[in-house]
N, C-alpha and C positions, 0 to 999 in steps of 0.2 A: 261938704258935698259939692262934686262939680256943677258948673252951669247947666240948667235946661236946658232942651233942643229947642230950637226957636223956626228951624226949617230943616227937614230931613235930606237932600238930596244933596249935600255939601260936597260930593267929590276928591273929598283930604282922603279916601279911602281906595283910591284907583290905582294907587300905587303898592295895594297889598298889605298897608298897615291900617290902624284905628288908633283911636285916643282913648286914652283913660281917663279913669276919673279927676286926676291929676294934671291932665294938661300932659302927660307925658303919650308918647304912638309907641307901636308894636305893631309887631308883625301879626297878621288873620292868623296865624297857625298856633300862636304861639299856646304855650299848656294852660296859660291864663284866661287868653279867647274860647281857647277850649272850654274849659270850666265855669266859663262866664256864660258862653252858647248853650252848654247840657241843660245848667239851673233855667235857660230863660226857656228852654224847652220844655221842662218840666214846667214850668208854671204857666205853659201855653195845654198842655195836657192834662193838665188842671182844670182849665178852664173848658176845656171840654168837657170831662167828667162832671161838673160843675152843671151841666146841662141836663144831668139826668135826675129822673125823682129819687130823693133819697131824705131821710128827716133833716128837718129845718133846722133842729142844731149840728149836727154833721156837718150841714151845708156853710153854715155859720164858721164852723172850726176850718172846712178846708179853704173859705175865703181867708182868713187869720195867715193859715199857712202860705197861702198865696203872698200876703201884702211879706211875710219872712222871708220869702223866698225871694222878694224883691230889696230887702233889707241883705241877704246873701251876695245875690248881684252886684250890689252896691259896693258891699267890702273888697267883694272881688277885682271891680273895676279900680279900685283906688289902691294900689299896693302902699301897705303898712297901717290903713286905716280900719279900724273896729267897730264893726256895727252890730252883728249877731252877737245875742248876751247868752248865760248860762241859764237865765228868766225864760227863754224861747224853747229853750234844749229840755227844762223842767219840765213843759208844757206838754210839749210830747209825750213825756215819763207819762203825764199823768193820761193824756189822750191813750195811752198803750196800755194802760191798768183798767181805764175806763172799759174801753172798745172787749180788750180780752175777757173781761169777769163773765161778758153774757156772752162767750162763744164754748162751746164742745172743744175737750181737749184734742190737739190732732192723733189720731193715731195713724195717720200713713200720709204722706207726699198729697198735696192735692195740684191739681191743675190750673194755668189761668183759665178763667173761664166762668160759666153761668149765666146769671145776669147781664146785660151790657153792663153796667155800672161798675160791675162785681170785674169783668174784662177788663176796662180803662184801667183801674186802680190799678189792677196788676199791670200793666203798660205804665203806668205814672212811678209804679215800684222800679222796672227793669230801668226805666230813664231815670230815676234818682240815682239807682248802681252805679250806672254810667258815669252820672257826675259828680258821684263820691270819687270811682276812678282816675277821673280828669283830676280831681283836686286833692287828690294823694299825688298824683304823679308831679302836680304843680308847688307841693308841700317839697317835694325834695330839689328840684329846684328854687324855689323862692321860700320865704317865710309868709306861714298863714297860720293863724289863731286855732287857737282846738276848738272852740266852739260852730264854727264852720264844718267841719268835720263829723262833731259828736252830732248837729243835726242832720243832717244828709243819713248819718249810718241810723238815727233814730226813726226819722221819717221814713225812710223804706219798709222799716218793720212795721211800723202804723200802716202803709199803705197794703200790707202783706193782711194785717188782723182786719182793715177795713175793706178789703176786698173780699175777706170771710162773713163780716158784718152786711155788707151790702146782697150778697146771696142772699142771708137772710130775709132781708127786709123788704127783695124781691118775692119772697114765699119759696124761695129753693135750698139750697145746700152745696157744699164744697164742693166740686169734681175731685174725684181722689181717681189718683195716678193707681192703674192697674198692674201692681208685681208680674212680670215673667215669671213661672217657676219653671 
């Protein structure tokens, strides 16, 4: 893993590039910064959501996800190095079997919304998309591990059933998207 930051205001970056994990720079744009900026977004809207009442193991699980999500970052920053395992990718499996057993099947489109808590999650969902995007798109340009991958597209759907879970647990229910006929 590269060195810690020792002082933040280093100015190696005024010139439109950053450093990796490696010791190597790049350019701010590039589909890597990209994908490296979405995930740290998500795990800043994490930690919002993270601010609201919700059961203390939930809470437990999306700090877990949080410390992943900074294990992703990681990989991210260092091209060709592997940190996300298929251990983490499991973990979701099981967090999405969990969360879904005690939900009502869907029968129609529901909306973000409800609860605040139940809002963020969906917000936390639409910024994971993103950064599955970034790191597809980053995938065909560079080589990246499938397990980076397989959790980004697992954790959105978590974040989808836990944004249903969280309604709940505010005492309300989905918003279901109203058909035109």
């Amino acid at each position: 893993m590269g060195k810690r930051l020792s002082k933040i205001a280093t100015r190696t970056g005024d010139d439109g590039t950053t450093g990796l994990g490696d010791g190597s720079r790049t350019a701010k744009d590039a589909l890597r910064v990209q994908a490296m900026g979405d995930v740290d977004e998500l795990n800043s809207h994490l930690g919002v959501l993270l601010c609201e009442d919700m059961p203390q193991d939930l809470q437990a699980e999306l700090r877990a996800i949080q410390h992943d999500l900074f294990d992703l970052g990681g990989e991210l920053c260092i091209p060709g190095y592997s940190l996300l395992t298929s251990a983490q990718v499991a973990r979701l499996d099981e967090l999405l079997a969990k969360y879904n057993a005690s939900l009502p099947a869907l029968e129609e489109f529901i909306l973000p919304g409800g609860a605040r808590a139940a809002a963020l999650a969906h917000v936390c969902r639409t910024v994971c998309r993103r950064a599955e995007r970034a790191m597809v798109a980053m995938s065909h340009a560079e080589t990246l591990n499938a397990a980076p991958l397989q959790y980004v597209n697992r954790l959105s759907d978590l974040l989808f059933v836990l944004a249903r879970t969280l309604n709940r647990h505010a005492g309300g229910a989905d918003v279901l998207w109203l058909r035109r006929e």
